[in-house]
NUNUBA-855197 format. One line per 10 residues: number of its first residue (from 1); for each residue x, y negated, z negated of C-alpha. Coordinates in Angstrom, 1 decimal, decimal comma. Example, Ala and Ser with C-alpha at 12.3 -4.5 7.8 and 13.67 -1.06 7.14 Angstrom:
BEGIN
1) 12,3 4,5 -7,8  13,7 1,1 -7,1 $
//
This chain:
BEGIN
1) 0,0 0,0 0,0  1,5 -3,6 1,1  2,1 -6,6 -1,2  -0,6 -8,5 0,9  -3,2 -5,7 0,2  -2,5 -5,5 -3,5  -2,7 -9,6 -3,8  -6,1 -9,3 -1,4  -7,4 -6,6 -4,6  -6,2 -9,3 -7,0 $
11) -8,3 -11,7 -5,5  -11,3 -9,5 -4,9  -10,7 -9,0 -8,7  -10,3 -12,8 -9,6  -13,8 -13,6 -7,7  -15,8 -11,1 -9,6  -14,3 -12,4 -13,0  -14,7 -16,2 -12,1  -18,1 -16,2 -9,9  -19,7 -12,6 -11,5 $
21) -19,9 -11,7 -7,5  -19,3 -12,0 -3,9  -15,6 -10,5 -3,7  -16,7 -7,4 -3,1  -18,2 -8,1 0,2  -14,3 -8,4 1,2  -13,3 -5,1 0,3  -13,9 -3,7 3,5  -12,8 -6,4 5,9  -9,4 -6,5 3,6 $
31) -9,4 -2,0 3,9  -10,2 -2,6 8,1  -7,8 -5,6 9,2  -5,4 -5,6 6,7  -4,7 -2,4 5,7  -5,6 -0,8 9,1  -8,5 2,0 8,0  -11,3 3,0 9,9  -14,5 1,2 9,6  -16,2 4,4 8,2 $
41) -13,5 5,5 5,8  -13,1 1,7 4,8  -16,7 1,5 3,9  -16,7 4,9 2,0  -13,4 3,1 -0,2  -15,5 -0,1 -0,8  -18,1 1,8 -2,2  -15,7 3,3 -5,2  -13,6 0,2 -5,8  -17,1 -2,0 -5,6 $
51) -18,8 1,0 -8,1  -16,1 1,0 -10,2  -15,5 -2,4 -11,0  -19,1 -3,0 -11,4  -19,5 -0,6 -13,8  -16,6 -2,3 -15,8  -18,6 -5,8 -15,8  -21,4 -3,7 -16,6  -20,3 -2,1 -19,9  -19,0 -5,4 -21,0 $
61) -22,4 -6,9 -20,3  -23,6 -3,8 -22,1  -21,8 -4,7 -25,2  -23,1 -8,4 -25,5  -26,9 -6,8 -24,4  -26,8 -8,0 -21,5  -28,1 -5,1 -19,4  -31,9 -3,9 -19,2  -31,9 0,2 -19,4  -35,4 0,4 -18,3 $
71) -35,1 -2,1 -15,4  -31,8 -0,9 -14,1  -33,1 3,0 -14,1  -36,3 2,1 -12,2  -35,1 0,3 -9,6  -31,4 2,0 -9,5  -32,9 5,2 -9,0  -34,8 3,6 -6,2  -32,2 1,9 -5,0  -29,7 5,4 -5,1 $
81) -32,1 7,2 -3,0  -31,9 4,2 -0,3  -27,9 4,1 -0,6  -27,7 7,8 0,1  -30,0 7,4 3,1  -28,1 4,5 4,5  -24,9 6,4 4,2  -26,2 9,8 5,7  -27,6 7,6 8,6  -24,2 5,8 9,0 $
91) -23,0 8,7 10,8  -25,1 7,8 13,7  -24,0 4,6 13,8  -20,8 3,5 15,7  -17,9 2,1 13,5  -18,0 -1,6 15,4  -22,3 -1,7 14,7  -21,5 -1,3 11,0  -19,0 -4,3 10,8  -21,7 -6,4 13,1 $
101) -24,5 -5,3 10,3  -21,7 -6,2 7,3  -20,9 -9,9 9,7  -24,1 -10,4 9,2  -24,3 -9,7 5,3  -21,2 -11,5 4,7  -22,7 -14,7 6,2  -25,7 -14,3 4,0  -23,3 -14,2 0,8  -21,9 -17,0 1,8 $
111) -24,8 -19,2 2,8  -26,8 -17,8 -0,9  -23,5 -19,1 -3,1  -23,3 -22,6 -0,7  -26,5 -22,9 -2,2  -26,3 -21,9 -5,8  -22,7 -24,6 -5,6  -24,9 -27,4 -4,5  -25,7 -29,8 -7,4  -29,3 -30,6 -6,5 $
121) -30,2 -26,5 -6,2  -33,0 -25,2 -8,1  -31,0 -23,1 -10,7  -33,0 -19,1 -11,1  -35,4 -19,5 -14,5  -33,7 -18,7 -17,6  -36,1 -17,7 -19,1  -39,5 -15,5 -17,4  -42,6 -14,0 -18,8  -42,5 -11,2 -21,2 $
131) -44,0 -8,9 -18,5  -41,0 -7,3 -16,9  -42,1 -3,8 -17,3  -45,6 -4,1 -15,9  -46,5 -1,8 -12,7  -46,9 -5,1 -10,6  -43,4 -6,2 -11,0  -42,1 -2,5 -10,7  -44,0 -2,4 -7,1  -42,9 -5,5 -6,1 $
141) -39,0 -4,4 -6,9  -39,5 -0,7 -4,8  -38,8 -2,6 -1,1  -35,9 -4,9 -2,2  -34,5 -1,8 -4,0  -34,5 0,3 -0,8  -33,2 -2,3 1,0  -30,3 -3,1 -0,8  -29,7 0,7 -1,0  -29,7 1,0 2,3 $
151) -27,4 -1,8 3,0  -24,8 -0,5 0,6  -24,8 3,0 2,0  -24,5 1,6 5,6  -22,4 -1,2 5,1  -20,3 -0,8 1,2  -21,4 -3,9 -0,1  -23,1 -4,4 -3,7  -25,6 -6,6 -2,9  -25,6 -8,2 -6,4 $
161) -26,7 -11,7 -4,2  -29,9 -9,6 -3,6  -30,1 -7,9 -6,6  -30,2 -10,8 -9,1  -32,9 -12,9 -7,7  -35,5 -10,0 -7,1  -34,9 -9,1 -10,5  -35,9 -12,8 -11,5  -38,5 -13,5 -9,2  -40,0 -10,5 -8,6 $
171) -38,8 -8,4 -11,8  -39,4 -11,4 -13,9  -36,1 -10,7 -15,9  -34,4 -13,5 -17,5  -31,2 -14,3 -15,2  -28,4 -13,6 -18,0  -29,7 -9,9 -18,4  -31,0 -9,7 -14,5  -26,8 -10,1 -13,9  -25,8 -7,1 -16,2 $
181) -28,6 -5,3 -15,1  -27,7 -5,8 -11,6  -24,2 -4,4 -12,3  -25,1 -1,1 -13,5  -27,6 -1,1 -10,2  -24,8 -1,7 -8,2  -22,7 1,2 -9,8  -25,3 3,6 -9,7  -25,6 2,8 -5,7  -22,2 3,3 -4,9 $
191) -22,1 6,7 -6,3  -25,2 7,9 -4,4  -23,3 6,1 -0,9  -19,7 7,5 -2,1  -21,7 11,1 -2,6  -23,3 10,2 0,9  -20,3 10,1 2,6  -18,2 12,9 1,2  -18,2 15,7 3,5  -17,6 13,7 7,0 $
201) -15,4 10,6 5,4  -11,7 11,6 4,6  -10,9 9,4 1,2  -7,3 8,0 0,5  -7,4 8,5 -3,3  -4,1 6,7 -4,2  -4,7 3,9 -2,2  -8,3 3,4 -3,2  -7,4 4,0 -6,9  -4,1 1,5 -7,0 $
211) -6,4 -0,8 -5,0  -9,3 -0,5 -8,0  -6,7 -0,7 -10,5  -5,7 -4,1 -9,6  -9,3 -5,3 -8,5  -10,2 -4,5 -12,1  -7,0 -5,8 -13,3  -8,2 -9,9 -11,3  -11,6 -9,2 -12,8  -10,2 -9,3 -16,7 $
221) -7,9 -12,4 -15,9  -11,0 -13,6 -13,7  -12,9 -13,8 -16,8  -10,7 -15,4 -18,6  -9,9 -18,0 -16,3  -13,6 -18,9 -16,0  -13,6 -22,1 -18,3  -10,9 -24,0 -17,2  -12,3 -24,2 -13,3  -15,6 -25,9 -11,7 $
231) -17,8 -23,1 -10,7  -19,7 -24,9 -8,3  -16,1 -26,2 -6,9  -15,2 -22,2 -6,4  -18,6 -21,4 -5,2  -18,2 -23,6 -2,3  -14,5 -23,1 -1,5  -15,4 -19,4 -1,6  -18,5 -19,2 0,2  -16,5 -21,0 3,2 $
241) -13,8 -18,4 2,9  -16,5 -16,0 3,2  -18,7 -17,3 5,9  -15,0 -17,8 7,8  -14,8 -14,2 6,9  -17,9 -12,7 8,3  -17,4 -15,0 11,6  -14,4 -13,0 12,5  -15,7 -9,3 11,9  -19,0 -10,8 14,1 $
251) -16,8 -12,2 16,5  -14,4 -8,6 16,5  -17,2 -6,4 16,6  -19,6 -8,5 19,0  -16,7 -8,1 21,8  -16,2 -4,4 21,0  -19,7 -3,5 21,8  -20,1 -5,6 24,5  -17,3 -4,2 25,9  -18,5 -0,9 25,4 $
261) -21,7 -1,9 26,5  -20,3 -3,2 29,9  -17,9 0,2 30,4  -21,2 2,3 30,5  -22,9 -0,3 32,7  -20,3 -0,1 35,1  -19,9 3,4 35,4  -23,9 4,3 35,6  -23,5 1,4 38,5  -20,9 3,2 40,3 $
271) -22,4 6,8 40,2  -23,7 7,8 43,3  -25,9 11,2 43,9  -23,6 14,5 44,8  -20,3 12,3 43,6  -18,4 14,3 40,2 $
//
């Protein structure tokens, strides 16, 4: 593993311990471009650093109770059922059309943490009504719990930028336990995608568990670095790193399929009848 790829884990790490998300949409962009894996073994890797260092900011959450049990089992479970579909369906799906769909969530990161930076943004409730476990905010949760399990089995993300608002506005959990709670989501997802790719993925353990290490390693000193910066200020530098980010991969994988896309044109043009 390179000196560039274990300072690119240090600051996947540093995000999640200064912004409590977003980094880990990078993990597989840094595993593809940097490091030089393939887009389906890079996603399998994201989804055991991703899991593993969100269940580290989820048992620290855990500790101050921060985390709601009940919440994260009924939609995790939901959710892990969705992750395991997206990542038995990623086999039909060319390595270049993942990146385009991940592009595309990268952008969306980056556009939702522009907006949480701005100063006049209408900041999630702190505080909801006491009716977080009734069966019409479970309902409401099932969709954005498959969808966010899909995305994380198809693409490696953890889709906490998904997770915590739905838990707030749908859920009606009050944000400082809807962002532990969408940790141990996250966690539980990545083990149903990581078990949905085993099999047909071949795994780099040392790389992937030196890579954690040190992701884990920037989320500690993240967290302690967190009251000596601006959030907002990091919010916005990072969300343009990100959109900046997701351009590329679009921009990659956009030419790679319409190239590919032009090949088989041209050859279906060229065939004649009785020609090999």
């Amino acid at each position: 593993m390179t000196v560039l790829g274990l300072a690119l884990a240090l600051l996947v790490g540093l995000s999640l311990g200064l912004l409590g998300g977003g980094g880990s949409v990078l993990t597989v962009p840094i595993f593809v471009y940097v490091m030089g894996y393939e887009a389906k073994q890079a996603i399998a890797m994201s989804l055991i650093v991703v899991g593993t260092a969100s269940l580290v900011g989820a048992a620290r959450h855990w500790r101050a109770g921060r985390v709601d049990l009940q919440v994260a089992i009924s939609f995790g479970l939901v959710a892990m059922a969705g992750s395991y579909a997206g990542a038995r369906l990623a086999k039909f799906l060319s390595g270049p059309t993942q990146l385009l769909l991940l592009a595309v969530v990268v952008c969306a990161a980056a556009i939702s943490m522009a907006r949480t930076a701005r100063p006049d943004a209408a900041a999630l409730p702190a505080s909801t009504l006491p009716d977080s476990g009734s069966r019409q905010s479970a309902w409401r949760l099932v969709p954005v719990a498959i969808g966010v399990g899909l995305l994380t089995g198809l693409v490696g993300v953890g889709g906490g930028f998904l997770i915590v608002p739905a838990l707030v506005l749908l859920g009606r959990v009050p944000i400082k336990l809807a962002i532990g709670t969408s940790l141990l989501v996250i966690a539980m997802n990545c083990v149903a995608g990581i078990v949905g790719y085993l099999g047909h993925v071949a795994i780099p353990w040392d790389v992937v568990s030196l890579f954690t290490a040190v992701a884990i390693a920037g989320l500690f000193a993240g967290s302690h670095l967190v009251g000596l910066v601006s959030p907002a200020s990091l919010r916005r530098g990072f969300a343009v790193l990100l959109m900046c980010v997701g351009t590329f991969v679009l921009l990659q994988n956009w030419r790679v399929l319409a190239g590919a896309a032009s090949a088989g044109y041209t050859r279906a043009s060229s065939w004649r009848p009785g020609k090999a």
